[in-house]
C-alpha positions as CSV (number, residue, x, y, z in Angstrom):
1,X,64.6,89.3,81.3
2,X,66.3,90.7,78.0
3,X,67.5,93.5,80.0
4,X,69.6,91.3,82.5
5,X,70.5,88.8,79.7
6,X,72.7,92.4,78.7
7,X,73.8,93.6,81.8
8,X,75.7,90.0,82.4
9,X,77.1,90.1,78.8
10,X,78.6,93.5,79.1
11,X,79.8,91.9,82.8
12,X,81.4,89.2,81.2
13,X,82.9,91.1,78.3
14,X,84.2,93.6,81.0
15,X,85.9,90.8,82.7
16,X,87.6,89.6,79.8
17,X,89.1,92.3,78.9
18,X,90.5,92.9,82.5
19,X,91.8,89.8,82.5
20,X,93.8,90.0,79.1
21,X,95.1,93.9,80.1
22,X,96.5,91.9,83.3
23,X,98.3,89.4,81.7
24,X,99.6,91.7,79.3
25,X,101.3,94.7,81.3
26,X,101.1,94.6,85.3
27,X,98.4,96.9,86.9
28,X,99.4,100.5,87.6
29,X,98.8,99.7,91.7
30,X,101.5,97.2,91.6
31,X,103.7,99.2,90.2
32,X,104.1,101.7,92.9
33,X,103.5,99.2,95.6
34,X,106.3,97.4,98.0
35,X,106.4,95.1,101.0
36,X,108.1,96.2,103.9
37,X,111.5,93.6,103.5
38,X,111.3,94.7,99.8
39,X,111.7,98.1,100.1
40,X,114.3,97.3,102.4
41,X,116.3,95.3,100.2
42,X,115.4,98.2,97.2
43,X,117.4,100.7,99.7
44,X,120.5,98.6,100.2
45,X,121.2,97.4,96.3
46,X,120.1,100.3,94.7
47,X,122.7,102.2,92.9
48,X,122.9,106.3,92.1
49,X,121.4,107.0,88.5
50,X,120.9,110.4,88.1
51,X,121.4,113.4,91.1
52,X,120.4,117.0,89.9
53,X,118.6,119.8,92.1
54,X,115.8,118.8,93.4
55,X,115.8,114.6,92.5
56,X,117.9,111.9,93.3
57,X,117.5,108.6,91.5
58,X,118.8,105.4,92.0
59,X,118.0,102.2,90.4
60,X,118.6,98.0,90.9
61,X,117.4,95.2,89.3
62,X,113.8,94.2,89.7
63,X,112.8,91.3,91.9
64,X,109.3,90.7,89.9
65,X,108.7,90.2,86.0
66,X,108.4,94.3,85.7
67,X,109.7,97.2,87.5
68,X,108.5,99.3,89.9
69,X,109.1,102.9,91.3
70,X,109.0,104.2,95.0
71,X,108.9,108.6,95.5
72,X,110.3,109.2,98.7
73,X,108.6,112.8,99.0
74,X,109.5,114.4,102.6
75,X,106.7,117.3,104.1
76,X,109.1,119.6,103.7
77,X,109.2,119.7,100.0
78,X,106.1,121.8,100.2
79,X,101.9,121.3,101.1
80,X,100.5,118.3,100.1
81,X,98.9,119.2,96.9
82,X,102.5,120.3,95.8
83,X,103.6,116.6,97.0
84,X,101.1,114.8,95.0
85,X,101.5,116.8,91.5
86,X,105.2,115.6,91.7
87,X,104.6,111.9,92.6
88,X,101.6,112.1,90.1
89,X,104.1,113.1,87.6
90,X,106.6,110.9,88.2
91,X,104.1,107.7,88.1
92,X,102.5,108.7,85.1
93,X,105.7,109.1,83.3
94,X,106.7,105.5,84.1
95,X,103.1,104.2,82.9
96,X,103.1,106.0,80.3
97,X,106.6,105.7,78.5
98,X,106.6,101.9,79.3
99,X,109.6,102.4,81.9
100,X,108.2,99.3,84.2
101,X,109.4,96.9,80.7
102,X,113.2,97.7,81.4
103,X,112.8,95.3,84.5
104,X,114.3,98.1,87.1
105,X,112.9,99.2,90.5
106,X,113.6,102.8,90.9
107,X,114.2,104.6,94.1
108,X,113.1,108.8,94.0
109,X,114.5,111.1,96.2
110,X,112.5,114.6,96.1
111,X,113.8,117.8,97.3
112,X,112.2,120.7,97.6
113,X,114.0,122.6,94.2
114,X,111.6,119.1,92.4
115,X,109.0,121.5,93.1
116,X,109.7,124.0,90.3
117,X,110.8,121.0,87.5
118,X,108.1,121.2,84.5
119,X,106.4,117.6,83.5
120,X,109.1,118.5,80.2
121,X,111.7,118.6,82.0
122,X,110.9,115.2,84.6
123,X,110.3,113.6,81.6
124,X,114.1,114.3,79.5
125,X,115.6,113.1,83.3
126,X,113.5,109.5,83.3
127,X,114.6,109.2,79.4
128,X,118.2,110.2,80.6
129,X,118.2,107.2,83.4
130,X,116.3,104.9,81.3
131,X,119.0,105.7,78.0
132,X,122.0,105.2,80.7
């Protein structure tokens, strides 16, 4: 009996603290994650941000509270693991410097020359866009 009386504390604690993390900053599924109309609409209003070898990256406003990212990653950019690591990359860079607070969806275009860009150097060209 103890032991249950535990397990369904923990439970409940666990839920509570889900439920403050999502009220606080929106979960990292949603934001990576469009509707069909609304990645349409991200296509026509977003504007060119930043174009180097290799990434092209446009930006408009958000439609929700917080902003969101979309990597448009063709097969040709290389084998699938290759594909991942950069969207991977890119993701965690906008979790982890907070980029989803400036309220901006952002559109990623990935060619193949993305494939040699170091996490260093994605990261000084999301700061660049962000700063601009």
């Amino acid at each position: 009996m103890m032991v249950e009386k535990s397990s369904i504390d923990a439970a409940q604690k666990a839920e509570n603290v889900l439920r403050s993390v999502s009220n606080s900053t929106p979960a990292v599924r949603s934001l990576s994650s469009f509707q069909t109309t609304e990645i349409r609409q991200l296509f026509a209003q977003a504007r060119l941000a930043l174009k180097v070898p290799g990434l092209e990256i446009r930006t408009s406003p958000a439609h929700k509270p917080f902003g969101r990212i979309l990597v448009v990653v063709p097969r040709r950019v290389g084998s699938a693991p290759q594909r991942n690591l950069i969207k991977r990359r890119l993701k965690a860079l906008f979790y982890e410097n907070r980029i989803f607070e400036h309220k901006k969806d952002f559109l990623i275009f990935v060619t193949a020359d993305a494939t040699h860009l170091t996490f260093a150097q994605l990261r000084a060209l999301m700061r660049k866009v962000v700063e601009s």
